[in-house]
Structures are given as structure tokens and as C-alpha cells.
MIMISE-951099 format. One record per residue (C-alpha): x, y, z. Coordinates in nm, 2 decimals. Each point is the difference from the previous one (the first is absolute). Example, Ala and Ser with C-alpha at 12.3 -4.5 7.8 and 13.67 -1.06 7.14 Angstrom:
2
NODE px py pz
NODE 1.23 -0.45 0.78
NODE 0.14 0.34 -0.07
end
This chain:
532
NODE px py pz
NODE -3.76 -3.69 -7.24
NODE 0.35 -0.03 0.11
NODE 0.09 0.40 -0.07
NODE -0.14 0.02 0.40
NODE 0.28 -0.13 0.22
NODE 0.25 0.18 -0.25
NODE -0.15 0.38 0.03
NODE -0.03 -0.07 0.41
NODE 0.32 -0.12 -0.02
NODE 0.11 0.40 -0.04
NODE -0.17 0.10 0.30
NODE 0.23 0.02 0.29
NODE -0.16 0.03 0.37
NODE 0.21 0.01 0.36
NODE -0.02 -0.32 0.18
NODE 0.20 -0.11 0.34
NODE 0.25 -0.29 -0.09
NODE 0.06 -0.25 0.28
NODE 0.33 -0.11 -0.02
NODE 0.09 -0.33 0.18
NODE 0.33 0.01 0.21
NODE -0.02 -0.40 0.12
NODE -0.04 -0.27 -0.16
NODE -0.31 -0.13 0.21
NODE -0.23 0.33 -0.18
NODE 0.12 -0.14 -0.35
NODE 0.22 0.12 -0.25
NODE -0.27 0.21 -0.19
NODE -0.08 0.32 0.05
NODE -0.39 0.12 0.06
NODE -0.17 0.31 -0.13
NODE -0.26 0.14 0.22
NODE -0.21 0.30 -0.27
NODE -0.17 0.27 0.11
NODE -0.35 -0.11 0.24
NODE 0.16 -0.35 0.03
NODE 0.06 -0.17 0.32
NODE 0.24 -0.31 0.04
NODE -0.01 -0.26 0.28
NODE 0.29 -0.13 0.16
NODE -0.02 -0.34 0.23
NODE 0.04 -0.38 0.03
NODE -0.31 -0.11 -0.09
NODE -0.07 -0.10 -0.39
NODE -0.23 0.24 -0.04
NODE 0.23 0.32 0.04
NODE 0.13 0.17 -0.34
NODE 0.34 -0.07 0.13
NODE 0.06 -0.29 0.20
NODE 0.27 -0.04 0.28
NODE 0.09 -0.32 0.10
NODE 0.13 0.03 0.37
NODE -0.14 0.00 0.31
NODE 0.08 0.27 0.15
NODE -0.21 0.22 -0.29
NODE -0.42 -0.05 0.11
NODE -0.25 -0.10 -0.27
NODE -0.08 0.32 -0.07
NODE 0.30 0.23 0.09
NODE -0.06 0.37 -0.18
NODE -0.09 0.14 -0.26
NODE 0.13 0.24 -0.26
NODE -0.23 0.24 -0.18
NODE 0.09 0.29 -0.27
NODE -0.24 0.33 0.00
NODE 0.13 0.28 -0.26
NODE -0.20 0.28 0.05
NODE -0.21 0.24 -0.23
NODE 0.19 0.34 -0.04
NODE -0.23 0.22 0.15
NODE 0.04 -0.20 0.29
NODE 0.35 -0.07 -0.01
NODE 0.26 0.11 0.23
NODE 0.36 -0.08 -0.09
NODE 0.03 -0.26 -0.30
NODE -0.39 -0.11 0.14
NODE 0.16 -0.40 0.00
NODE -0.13 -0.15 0.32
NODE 0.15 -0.33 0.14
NODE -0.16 -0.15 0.25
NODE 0.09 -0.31 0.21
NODE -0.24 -0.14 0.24
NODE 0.16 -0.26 0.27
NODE -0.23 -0.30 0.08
NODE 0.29 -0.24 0.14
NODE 0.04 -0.17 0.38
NODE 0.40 0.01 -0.06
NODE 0.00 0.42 -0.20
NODE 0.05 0.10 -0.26
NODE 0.31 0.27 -0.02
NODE 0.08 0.35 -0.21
NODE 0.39 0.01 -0.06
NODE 0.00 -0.21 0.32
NODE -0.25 0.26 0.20
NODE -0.33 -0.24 0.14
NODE -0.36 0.10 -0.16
NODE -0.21 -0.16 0.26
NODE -0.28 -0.23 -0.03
NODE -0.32 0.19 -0.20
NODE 0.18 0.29 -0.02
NODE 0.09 0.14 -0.37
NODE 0.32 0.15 -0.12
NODE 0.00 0.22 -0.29
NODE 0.37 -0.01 -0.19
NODE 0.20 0.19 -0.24
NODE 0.20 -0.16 -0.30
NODE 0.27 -0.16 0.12
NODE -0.04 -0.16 0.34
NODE 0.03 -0.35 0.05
NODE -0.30 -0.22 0.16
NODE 0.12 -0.29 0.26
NODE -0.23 -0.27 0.09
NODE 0.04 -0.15 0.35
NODE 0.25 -0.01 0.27
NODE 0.38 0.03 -0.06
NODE 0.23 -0.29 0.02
NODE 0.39 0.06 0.02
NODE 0.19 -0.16 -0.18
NODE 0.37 -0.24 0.01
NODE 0.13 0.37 -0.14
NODE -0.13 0.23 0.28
NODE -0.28 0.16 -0.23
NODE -0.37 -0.04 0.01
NODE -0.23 -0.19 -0.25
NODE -0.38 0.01 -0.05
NODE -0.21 -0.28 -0.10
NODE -0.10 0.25 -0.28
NODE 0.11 0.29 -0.13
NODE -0.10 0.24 -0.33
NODE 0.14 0.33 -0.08
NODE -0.32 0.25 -0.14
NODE 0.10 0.20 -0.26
NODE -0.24 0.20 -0.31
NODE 0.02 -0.10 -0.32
NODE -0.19 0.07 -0.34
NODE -0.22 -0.27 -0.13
NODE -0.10 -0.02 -0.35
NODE -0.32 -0.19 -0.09
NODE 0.22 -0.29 -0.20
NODE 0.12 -0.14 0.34
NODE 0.33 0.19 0.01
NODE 0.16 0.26 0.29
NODE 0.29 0.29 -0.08
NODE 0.18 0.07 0.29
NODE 0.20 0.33 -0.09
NODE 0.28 -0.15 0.18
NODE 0.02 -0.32 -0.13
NODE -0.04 -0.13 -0.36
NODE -0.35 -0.12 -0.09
NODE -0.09 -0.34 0.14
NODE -0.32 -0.20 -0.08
NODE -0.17 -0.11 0.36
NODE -0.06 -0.38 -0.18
NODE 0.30 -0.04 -0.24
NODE -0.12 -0.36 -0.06
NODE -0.31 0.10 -0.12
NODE -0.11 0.17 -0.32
NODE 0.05 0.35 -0.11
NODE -0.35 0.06 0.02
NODE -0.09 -0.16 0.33
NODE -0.12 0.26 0.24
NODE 0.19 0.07 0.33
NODE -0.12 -0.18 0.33
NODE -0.23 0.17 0.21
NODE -0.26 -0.10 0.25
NODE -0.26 0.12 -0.22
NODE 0.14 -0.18 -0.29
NODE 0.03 -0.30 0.19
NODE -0.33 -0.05 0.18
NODE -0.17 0.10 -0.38
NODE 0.19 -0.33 -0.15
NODE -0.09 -0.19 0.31
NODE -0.39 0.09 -0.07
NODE 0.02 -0.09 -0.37
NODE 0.21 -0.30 -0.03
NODE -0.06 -0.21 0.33
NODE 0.20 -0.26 -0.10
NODE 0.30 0.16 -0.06
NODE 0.18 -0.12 0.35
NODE 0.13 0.33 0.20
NODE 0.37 0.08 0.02
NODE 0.15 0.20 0.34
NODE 0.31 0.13 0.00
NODE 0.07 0.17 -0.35
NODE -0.30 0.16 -0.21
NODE -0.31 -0.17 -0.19
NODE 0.01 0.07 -0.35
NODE -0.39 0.09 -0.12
NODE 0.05 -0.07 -0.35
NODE -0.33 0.00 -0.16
NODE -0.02 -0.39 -0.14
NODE -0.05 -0.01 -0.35
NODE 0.11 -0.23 -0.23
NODE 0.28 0.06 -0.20
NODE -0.09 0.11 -0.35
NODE 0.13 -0.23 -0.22
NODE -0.25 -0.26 0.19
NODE -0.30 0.26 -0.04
NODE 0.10 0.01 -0.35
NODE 0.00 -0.34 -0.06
NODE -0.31 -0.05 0.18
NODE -0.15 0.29 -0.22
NODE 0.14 -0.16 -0.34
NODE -0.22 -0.34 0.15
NODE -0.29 0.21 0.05
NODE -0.20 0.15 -0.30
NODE -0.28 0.13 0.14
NODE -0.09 0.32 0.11
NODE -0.12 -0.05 0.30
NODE 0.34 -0.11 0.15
NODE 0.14 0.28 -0.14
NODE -0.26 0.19 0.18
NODE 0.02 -0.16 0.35
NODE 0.39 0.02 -0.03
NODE -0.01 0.41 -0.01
NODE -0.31 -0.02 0.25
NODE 0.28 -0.16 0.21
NODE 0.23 0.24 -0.08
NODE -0.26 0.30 0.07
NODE -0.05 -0.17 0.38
NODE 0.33 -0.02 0.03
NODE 0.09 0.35 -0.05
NODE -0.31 0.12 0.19
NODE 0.13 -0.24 0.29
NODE 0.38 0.17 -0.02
NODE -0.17 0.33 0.02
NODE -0.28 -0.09 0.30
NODE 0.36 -0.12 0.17
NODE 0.15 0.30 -0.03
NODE -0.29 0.16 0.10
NODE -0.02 -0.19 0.28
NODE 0.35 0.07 0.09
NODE -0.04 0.37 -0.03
NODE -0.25 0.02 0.22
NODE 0.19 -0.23 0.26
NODE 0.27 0.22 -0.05
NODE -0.18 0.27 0.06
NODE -0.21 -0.14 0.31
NODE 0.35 -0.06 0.17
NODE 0.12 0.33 -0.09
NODE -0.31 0.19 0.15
NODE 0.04 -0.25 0.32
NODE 0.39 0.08 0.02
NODE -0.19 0.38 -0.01
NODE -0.22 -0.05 0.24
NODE 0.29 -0.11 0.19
NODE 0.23 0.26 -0.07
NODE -0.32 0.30 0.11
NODE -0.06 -0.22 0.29
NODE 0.36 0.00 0.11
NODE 0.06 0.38 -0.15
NODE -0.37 0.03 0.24
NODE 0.13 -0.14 0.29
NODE 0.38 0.21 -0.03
NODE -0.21 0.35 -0.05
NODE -0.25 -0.15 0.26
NODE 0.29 -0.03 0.24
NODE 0.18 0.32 -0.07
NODE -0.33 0.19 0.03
NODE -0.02 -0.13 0.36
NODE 0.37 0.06 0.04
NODE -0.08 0.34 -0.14
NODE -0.32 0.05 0.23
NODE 0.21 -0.08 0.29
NODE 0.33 0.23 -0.10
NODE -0.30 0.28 -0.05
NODE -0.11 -0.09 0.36
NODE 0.40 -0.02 0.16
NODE 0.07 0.32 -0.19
NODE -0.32 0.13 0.10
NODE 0.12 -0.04 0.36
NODE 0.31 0.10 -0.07
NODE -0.12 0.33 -0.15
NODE -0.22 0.04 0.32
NODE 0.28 -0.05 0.20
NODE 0.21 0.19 -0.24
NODE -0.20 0.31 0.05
NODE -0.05 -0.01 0.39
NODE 0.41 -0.03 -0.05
NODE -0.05 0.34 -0.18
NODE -0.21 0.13 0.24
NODE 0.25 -0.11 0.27
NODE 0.32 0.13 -0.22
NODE -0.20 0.35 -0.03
NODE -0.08 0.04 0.36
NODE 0.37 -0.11 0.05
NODE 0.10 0.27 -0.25
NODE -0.15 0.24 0.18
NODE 0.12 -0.07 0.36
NODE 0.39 -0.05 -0.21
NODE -0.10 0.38 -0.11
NODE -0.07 0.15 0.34
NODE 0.27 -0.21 0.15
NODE 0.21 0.11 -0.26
NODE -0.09 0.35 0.05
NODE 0.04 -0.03 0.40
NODE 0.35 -0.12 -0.07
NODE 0.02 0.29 -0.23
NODE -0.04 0.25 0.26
NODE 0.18 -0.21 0.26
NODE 0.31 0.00 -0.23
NODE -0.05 0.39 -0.02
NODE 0.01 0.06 0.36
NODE 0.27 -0.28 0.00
NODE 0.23 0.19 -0.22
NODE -0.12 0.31 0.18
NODE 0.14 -0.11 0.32
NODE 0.30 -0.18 -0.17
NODE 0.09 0.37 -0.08
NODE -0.02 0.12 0.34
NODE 0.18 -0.26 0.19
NODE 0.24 0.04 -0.33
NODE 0.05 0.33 0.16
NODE -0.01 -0.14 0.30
NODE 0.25 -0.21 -0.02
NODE 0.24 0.23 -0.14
NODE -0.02 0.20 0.31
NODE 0.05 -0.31 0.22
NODE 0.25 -0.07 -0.24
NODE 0.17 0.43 0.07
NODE -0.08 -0.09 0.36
NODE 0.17 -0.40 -0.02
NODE 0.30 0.20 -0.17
NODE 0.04 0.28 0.32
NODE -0.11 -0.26 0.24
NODE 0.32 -0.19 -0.13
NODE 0.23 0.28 -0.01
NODE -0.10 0.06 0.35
NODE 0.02 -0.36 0.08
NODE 0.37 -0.01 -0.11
NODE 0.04 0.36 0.20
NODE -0.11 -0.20 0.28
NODE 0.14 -0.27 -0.06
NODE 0.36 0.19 -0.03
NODE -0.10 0.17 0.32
NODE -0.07 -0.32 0.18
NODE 0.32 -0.18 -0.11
NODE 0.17 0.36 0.17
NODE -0.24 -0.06 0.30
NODE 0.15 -0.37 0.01
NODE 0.34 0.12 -0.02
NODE -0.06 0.28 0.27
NODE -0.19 -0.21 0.22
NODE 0.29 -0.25 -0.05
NODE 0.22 0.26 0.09
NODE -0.19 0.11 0.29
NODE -0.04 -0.33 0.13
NODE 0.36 -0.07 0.00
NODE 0.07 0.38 0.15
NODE -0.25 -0.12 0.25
NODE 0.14 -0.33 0.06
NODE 0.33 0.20 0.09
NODE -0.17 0.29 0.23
NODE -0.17 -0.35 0.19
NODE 0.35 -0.14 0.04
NODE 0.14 0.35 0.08
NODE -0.32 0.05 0.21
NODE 0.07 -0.36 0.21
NODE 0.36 0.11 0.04
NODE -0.08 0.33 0.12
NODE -0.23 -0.14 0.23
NODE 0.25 -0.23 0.12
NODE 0.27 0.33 0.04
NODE -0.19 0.16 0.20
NODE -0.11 -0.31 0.25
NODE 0.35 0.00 0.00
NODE 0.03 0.36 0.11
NODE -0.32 -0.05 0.24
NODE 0.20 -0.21 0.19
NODE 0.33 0.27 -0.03
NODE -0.24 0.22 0.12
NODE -0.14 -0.17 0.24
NODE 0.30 -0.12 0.18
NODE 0.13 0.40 -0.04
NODE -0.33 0.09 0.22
NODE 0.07 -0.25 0.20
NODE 0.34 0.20 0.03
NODE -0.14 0.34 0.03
NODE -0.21 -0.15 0.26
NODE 0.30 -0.08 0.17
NODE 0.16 0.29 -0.07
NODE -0.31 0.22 0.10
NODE -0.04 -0.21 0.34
NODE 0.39 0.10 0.10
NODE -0.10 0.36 -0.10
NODE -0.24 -0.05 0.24
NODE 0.20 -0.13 0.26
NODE 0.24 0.24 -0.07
NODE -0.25 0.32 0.03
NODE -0.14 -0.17 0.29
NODE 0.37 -0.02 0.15
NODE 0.07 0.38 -0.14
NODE -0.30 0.15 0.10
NODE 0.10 -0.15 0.37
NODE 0.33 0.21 0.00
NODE -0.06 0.32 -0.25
NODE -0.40 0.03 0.03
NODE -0.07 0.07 -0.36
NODE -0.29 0.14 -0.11
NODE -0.27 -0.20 -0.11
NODE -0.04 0.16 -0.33
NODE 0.37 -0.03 -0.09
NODE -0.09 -0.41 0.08
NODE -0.21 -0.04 -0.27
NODE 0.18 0.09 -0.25
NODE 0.24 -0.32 0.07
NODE -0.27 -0.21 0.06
NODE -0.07 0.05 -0.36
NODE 0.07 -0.33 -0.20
NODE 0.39 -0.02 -0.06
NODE 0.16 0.11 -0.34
NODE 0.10 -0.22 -0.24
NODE 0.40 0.04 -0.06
NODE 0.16 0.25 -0.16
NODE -0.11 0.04 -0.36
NODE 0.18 -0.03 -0.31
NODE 0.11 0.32 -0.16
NODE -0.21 0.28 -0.10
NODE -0.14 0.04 -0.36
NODE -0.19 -0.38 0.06
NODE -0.38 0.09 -0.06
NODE -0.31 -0.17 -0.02
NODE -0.13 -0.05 -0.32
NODE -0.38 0.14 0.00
NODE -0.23 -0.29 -0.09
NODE -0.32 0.03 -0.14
NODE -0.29 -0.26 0.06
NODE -0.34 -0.07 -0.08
NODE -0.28 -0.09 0.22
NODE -0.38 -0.03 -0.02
NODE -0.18 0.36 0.16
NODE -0.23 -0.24 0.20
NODE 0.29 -0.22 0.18
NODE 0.25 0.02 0.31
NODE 0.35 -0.03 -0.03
NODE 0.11 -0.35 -0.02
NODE 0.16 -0.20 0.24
NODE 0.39 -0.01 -0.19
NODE -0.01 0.40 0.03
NODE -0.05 -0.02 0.38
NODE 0.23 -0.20 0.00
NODE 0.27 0.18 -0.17
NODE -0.16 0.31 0.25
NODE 0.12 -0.22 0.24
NODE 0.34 -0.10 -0.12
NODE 0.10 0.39 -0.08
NODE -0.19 0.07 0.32
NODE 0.27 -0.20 0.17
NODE 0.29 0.14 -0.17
NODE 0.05 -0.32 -0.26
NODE 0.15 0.14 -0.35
NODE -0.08 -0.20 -0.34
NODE 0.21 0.05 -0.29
NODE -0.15 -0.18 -0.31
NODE 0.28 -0.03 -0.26
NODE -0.05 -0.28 -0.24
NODE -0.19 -0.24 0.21
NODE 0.30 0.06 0.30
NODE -0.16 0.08 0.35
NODE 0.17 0.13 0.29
NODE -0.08 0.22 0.30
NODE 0.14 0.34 0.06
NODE -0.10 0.27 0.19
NODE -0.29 0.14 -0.05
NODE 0.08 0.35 -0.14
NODE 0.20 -0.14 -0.24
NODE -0.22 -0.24 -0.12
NODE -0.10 -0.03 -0.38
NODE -0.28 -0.19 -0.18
NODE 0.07 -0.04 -0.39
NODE -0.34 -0.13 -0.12
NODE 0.02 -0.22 -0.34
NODE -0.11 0.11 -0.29
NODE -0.27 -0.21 -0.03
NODE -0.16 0.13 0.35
NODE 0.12 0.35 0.07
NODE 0.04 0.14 -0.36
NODE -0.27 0.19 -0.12
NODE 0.13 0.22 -0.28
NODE -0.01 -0.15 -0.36
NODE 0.18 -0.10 -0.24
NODE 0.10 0.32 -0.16
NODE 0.05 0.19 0.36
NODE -0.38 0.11 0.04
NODE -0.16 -0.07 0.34
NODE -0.26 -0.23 -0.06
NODE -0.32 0.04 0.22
NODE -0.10 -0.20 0.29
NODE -0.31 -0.25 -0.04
NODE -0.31 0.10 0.07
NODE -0.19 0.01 0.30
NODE 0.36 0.00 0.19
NODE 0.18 0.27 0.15
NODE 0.36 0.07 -0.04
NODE 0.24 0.04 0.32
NODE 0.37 0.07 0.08
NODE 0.18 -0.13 0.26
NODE 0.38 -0.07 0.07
NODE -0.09 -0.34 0.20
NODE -0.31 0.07 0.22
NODE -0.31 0.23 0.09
NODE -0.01 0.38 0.05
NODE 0.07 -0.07 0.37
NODE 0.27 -0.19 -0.03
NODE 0.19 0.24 -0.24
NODE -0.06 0.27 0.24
NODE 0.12 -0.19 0.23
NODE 0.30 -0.10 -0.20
NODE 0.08 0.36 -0.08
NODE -0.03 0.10 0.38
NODE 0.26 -0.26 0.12
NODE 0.27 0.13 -0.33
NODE -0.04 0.32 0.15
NODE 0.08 -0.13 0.33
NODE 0.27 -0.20 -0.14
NODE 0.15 0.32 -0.18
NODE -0.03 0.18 0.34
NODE 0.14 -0.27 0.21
NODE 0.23 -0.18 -0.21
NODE 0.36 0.07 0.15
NODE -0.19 0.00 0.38
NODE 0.08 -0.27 0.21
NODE -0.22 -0.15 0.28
NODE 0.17 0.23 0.27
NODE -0.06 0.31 -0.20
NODE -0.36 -0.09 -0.03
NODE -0.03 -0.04 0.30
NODE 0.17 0.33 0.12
NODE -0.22 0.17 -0.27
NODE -0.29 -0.12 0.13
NODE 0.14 0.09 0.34
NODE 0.03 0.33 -0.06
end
């Protein structure tokens, strides 16, 4: 009869330890089995009371599922914590949320209501238990590989079974007036008597029929143990097919959700595929205009390069022509600077034939007016002649033809000595124009007898067969350089005269003649000439 409790005692199962970490959950720890649910709260009627306010009547629960192996994924332990508080219920300080369930891993720790800080700076929970899986043996004891082994009631008896909610509700049913402890767990030790009573009570009783209703006892006793754990299996296993409904219902809803998340990716990448391939469409047609651009620019850089060759060539001949366009600039250039220099030298030279020019000019003013007061003479001169002839002719009767000869203008004095010439000038004048006004002029003076000798700028009047005009090199000389004549301009005509026209040169001739023929004569022999 006893052998029972000592062959379950070396079955070991997986149970969820809940390990108080305040003083207000108890010192004790509680073991939650597989398909066992545990209720936290203030009222009496929870498995583990709270006494505080801030924890509800019913706060949460705590429920163990381990899960067959052909359904199993991981280890196939499910922990699940379902919040039912006003103030929460907390994960490792995270908030649940009223009706909503948490399902847990070994480990974490459960807080019950709101924080409070403490004197120290830290916070402190009306409750607190840390969750952790341990191995249950039938004889009420839990190894934790960690730890040594403890017993979960070390006051009671070896063979007291370990608290649970199913253990406890099945000794509340069967002993009612057993009063209920909260806040550590409910031994359900069968009540028996102890044996050395039963014996006694046997040794008083000699008949059969006690011995007989004392093993029927025993018989209903077992069968009740065994109904019990029946029971309890099949609570157990009620609570783990609801904690698998629940699981498939969330797993449901999760695939439910990423199905719709999937229908609706198929739909965006649906569109994006459509608009994916138009993009193709688009980069094609693209690719094809690229091409024939491409091949445009092709040919464009062909005829490009083509005509990069030529003006290539082109520019090396601007390049030949730059070069002899800059010799010939620097030709002309050198010739311009010897332009500037003659021109500089011609403008001074000229600059000195307009100051010789203005004296000249002012010379022979001066010898206008010598000449002009020696007409005024011969005037004179001539007008005694005339009176004289007049008075002659009165007394000898001259001939009229011998008359005009003296009425001829007077000579000039007697010249200097012989071998005194006149230079032969050369001019130039325009074919179309008259003589100009400074040669009648000097027709006039040489007309009159008046003699200019041009010697370095010096004028002074002599008579006229002696007279001499020494033109300057820069008027008169035509030869060049090296002794060659040089050619007059063109269009102009070249003339030579020894001071005046053709006429006056005759003329001048006729009176040296005259002068040669009548140069020792004297006014008497004239006159007896002429006589005769």
C-alpha cells in the first residue's frame, strides 16, 4: 500500500518554480506543473495571496503548457502569463496590459503593480517572483541543476506532495474542515491514522468484519488517490489543449497577418513589376534613341576629325603665312622706322629751305626796292638822254635811227671781269601751266640790267652780264648720288635758263655783244658813229 508514493517518487517531470523576491509574496517558493494554472491577487481565494493594495483581487495568472514532441518547437515548454490587474502587471519591468497574455521563457522575472522608488533611488514592487524551470519528482521535491536539491515544504514530511493548485483545490473538496492557508503551500496529505493506533484499534477488534471494512477503506482510498490523479491529468491536460488553442490562435492570427502582409507586398511588387517593365520598355526605347544618337555623334565626330585635319592643314599655312607676314612686318617695320628717320630728316631739311625760302624772299624785297630806286635812276638817266638827244638833235640833226639805239634802257656799270658765267639752271614745271610770277620777275630784274650773285645765302647786285645764280643742292641739283643724272618727274618738262625766258637770254646776249662792240666808246663817239 505504501510502495505507491515511493516508485512515483522516481519520476521526475518539468514544472515552473515561482520564486518569491519580497517578503509580501512569502518566503516559499511555488511550483506551477505542466497544464496547471496559478492565481495571483488579494483576495483569499487566489493560490497566492498578496496583501497590498496596489495588487487587484485577482491580478494574473501563471500557467505551465509543455508540449507533445510532434508538436514541439524549441524545448516545447510554454509559459504563459495572462494580466488581469487595474495597476499591471510587468515582464522584467516591461507592462503586459490588462487581458492581454504574455508568454515567457525561464528566467524572467514577474512584477505585480506599479513601481515605487525607494529612500535608495531604486524601484520596489508590491510583488515580485523570478520564473525559473525546475524538475519535480512525485515525493514533493524540485532539483534545480544549479542549486542543490531543496524540498518546496521543508517543514513538512518527506512524503508530502508538492503544492499545486490542483493539489490544493483536491484537499479542499475532501477535507472541508481543514481551514485554508495563503501564502505558502497546502499540504494534501491523505489523513490516515497513524499505524500504531490502527493497530491497536485492530488488536481491540476480533472480528472479521472490521478487518474487512478497514481494507474496504483502504481500497476507496487508493481508488480516490487514483480518480485524483485522474482528475488532475485531465485538468492538466484541458489547460494544456487551451494554452494550444491559444498558441494556433495566436500562431493563426501572426500567419493570418503576414498572409495579408504578404497579399499586399504581392500587390506593391505587383505594381512595382508593372511599373518595372513600362521602366524597361522606356530604358529600351531610350536605348535605342542612345544608339542612333550615339551613331549620329559617331559620324559627327568623323567629319569632326575630318575637318580638324584640314583646318590642321590649314592652319599650318596661316601659320607659313603668319611667319612671312611677320618677316614682312618687321621688313616694314625697319623700313618705316627709315621712313621716320627720312621724313625726320626731310622735315628738318625743309624746315631750313622755309627759313632759307623766308630769307630769300626777304633778299630779294630788299633788292626790289634796289631795283626799283635804280629804275627810278635810269628813268632819270633815260629822261636827261632825252633831253640831251632832244638838245643834240637841235644842233647836229641825227638821224632818227641812230636815236633809238640810245633810247634803249641804260647799261648797268661796267661789269666785273671776264670768265664770271652764269651757272645753267635746270627747273621743273607742270606741261599744262604758265610760268610763274617769281620768273617774270627775275625777267624783269635781268630785263633791267640787275645782277644776282647767290653765294652762301649773300645777295648783292651786279651787272647783269656778270650775274651768277648758284642754285642749292637741294633745288637745282639733279644728278645723284654717285654722279648719274637723275630724271625729272613726270608729267614735267625740263628747261634751262641762265636767269629768265628764251627772250630774255636773247636779249641778254644781244646787249654783251653790243657791250663787246662798244665798250671803250664814249657818248661822243656814239654819237659821231651814229652820225656818220
Amino acid at each position: 500500500m505504501v510502495e505507491g508514493p515511493s516508485l512515483g517518487q522516481q519520476q521526475q517531470q518539468p514544472a515552473l518554480l515561482l520564486e518569491p523576491l519580497s517578503t509580501l509574496a512569502g518566503n516559499k517558493p511555488w511550483v506551477v506543473r505542466s497544464g496547471e494554472k496559478l492565481t495571483v491577487g488579494r483576495k483569499a481565494e487566489c493560490n497566492v495571496v498578496v496583501n497590498d493594495n496596489i495588487v487587484s483581487g485577482h491580478h494574473c495568472t501563471v500557467g505551465l503548457s509543455i508540449l507533445p514532441p510532434q508538436e514541439r518547437q524549441g524545448d516545447g515548454i510554454v509559459i504563459s502569463v495572462e494580466d488581469k490587474s487595474t495597476n499591471g502587471t510587468l515582464i522584467n519591468g516591461e507592462k503586459i496590459g490588462k487581458g492581454k497574455t504574455r508568454y515567457l521563457r525561464g528566467g524572467e522575472i514577474l512584477n505585480l503593480g506599479k513601481p515605487k522608488a525607494t529612500t535608495q533611488g531604486e524601484q520596489q514592487y508590491a510583488a515580485s517572483f523570478k520564473l525559473r524551470m525546475v524538475t519535480v519528482d512525485s515525493g514533493g521535491r524540485w532539483h534545480d541543476t544549479e542549486k542543490e536539491n531543496k524540498s518546496v515544504n521543508e517543514d513538512a514530511p518527506a512524503e508530502g506532495p508538492v503544492a499545486t493548485p490542483a493539489s490544493t483545490r483536491s484537499a479542499e473538496s475532501s477535507r472541508p474542515e481543514v481551514p485554508k492557508l495563503r501564502n505558502f503551500p497546502v499540504n494534501s496529505k491523505r489523513t490516515r491514522e497513524p499505524p500504531t493506533a490502527l493497530r491497536r484499534r485492530e488488536g481491540k477488534a476480533s472480528s472479521g468484519a472490521a478487518m474487512a471494512a478497514a481494507h474496504r477503506e483502504e481500497q476507496l482510498r487508493s481508488q480516490l488517490a487514483t480518480s485524483e490523479e485522474s482528475r488532475r491529468k485531465e485538468e492538466a491536460r484541458a489547460t494544456e489543449l487551451e494554452i494550444r488553442v491559444r498558441v494556433t490562435e495566436e500562431r493563426l492570427k501572426s500567419l493570418t497577418e503576414q498572409l495579408e502582409e504578404a497579399r499586399r507586398s504581392k500587390d506593391r511588387y505587383q505594381e512595382e513589376n508593372t511599373s518595372l517593365q513600362n521602366q524597361v520598355a522606356e530604358l529600351t526605347i531610350r536605348g535605342k534613341q542612345l544608339e542612333a544618337a550615339a551613331e549620329s555623334r559617331d559620324r559627327a565626330l568623323q567629319d569632326a576629325q575630318r575637318d580638324a585635319g584640314m583646318r590642321t592643314e590649314d592652319m599650318e599655312n596661316l601659320r607659313a603665312e603668319a611667319f612671312d607676314a611677320d618677316a614682312r612686318a618687321r621688313e616694314a617695320s625697319r623700313r618705316l622706322r627709315e621712313i621716320k628717320r627720312n621724313l625726320g630728316n626731310a622735315l628738318e631739311a625743309n624746315r631750313s629751305l622755309v627759313d632759307y625760302s623766308n630769307e630769300l624772299r626777304q633778299k630779294v624785297r630788299e633788292l626790289q626796292s634796289a631795283l626799283t630806286a635804280s629804275v627810278s635812276s635810269g628813268n632819270a638817266l633815260q629822261n636827261a638822254i632825252s633831253t640831251l638827244f632832244k638838245t643834240a638833235q637841235e644842233h647836229t640833226m641825227l638821224d632818227a635811227s641812230k636815236v633809238e639805239v640810245l633810247l634803249r634802257p641804260a647799261a648797268s656799270p661796267p661789269s666785273s671781269p671776264r670768265g664770271v658765267t652764269v651757272a645753267p639752271t635746270e627747273t621743273y614745271e607742270d606741261e599744262d601751266e604758265d610760268q610763274t610770277d617769281t620768273d617774270n620777275e627775275v625777267e624783269d630784274i635781268l630785263t633791267n640790267a640787275a645782277t644776282v650773285e647767290e653765294d652762301d645765302g649773300d645777295v648783292t647786285p651786279r651787272p647783269y652780264n656778270q650775274l651768277r645764280i648758284k642754285q642749292s643742292d637741294s633745288d637745282s641739283d639733279t644728278s645723284g648720288q654717285d654722279g648719274t643724272e637723275t630724271p625729272p618727274p613726270t608729267g614735267k618738262r625740263m628747261r634751262s635758263s641762265c636767269g629768265g625766258s628764251p627772250s630774255s637770254q636773247k636779249r641778254l646776249r644781244k646787249d654783251d655783244e653790243e657791250e663787246k662792240e662798244g665798250k671803250n666808246a664814249t657818248f661822243g663817239d656814239l654819237l659821231g658813229n651814229h652820225s656818220e
